[in-house]
C-alpha positions, 0 to 999 in steps of 0.5 A, spaced: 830 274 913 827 280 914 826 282 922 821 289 923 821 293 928 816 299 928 816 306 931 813 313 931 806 311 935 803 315 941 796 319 943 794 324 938 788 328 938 782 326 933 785 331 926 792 330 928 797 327 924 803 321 926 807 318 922 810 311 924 816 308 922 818 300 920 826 298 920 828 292 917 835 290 921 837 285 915 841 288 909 833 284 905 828 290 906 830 292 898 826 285 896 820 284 900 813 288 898 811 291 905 805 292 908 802 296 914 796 293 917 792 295 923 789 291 929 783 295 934 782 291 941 776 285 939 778 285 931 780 282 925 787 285 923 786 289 917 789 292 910 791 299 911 796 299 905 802 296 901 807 299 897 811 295 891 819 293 892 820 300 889 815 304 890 812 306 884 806 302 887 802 303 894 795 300 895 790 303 901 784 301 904 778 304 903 777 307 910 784 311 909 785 313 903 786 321 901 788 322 909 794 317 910 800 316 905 805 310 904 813 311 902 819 307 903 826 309 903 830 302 900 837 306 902 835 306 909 830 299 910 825 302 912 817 303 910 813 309 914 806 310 915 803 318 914 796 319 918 793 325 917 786 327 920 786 322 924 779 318 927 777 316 933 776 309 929 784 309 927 785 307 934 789 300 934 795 297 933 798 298 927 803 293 924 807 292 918 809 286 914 814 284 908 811 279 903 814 277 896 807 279 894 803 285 895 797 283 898 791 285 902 790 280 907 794 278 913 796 271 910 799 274 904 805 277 908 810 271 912 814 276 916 812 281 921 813 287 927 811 286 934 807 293 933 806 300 934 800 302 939 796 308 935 791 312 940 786 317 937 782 320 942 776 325 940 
């Protein structure tokens, strides 16, 4: 199965850009759907986005679309995150997840990563 490790968080002023990275350290990633999802203290887990097992399919959420980018590189078994114009209310953990179907509710994926704390101060 599918084992997540994901990277790139940090502090960032409101208006910046991170771009988080997920590894998958199995030879697998290539059959899995792949989401990222989003935890602020005190809340649900949130959709952020999704991306097919090739790519020609991404999903975001509302609140992020036109500003943050889902990609996936299947030859290196990683999905990342671009977040341009970042908002105070990004602020969170940010998870990805691998699923056999695109979904956008955390039951949708079985396997996930430990997480990535992304801070935007204002």
């Amino acid at each position: 199965q599918v084992q997540l490790a994901e990277s790139g968080g940090g502090l960032v002023q409101a208006g910046g850009s991170l771009r988080l990275s997920c590894a998958d350290s199995t030879r697998t990633f290539a059959i899995y759907r792949m989401g990222w999802f989003r935890q602020a203290p005190g809340q649900e887990r949130e959709f952020v986005s999704a991306i097919s097992r090739t790519g020609d399919q991404t999903y975001y959420a509302d609140s992020v679309k036109g500003r943050f980018t889902i990609a996936r590189d299947n030859a290196k078994s990683t999905v990342y995150l671009q977040m341009n114009s970042l908002k105070s209310e990004d602020t969170g953990s940010y998870y990805c997840a691998a699923g056999i179907f695109v979904g956008t509710t955390p039951s949708d994926y079985p396997y996930w990563g430990q997480g990535t704390q992304v801070t935007v101060s204002s």
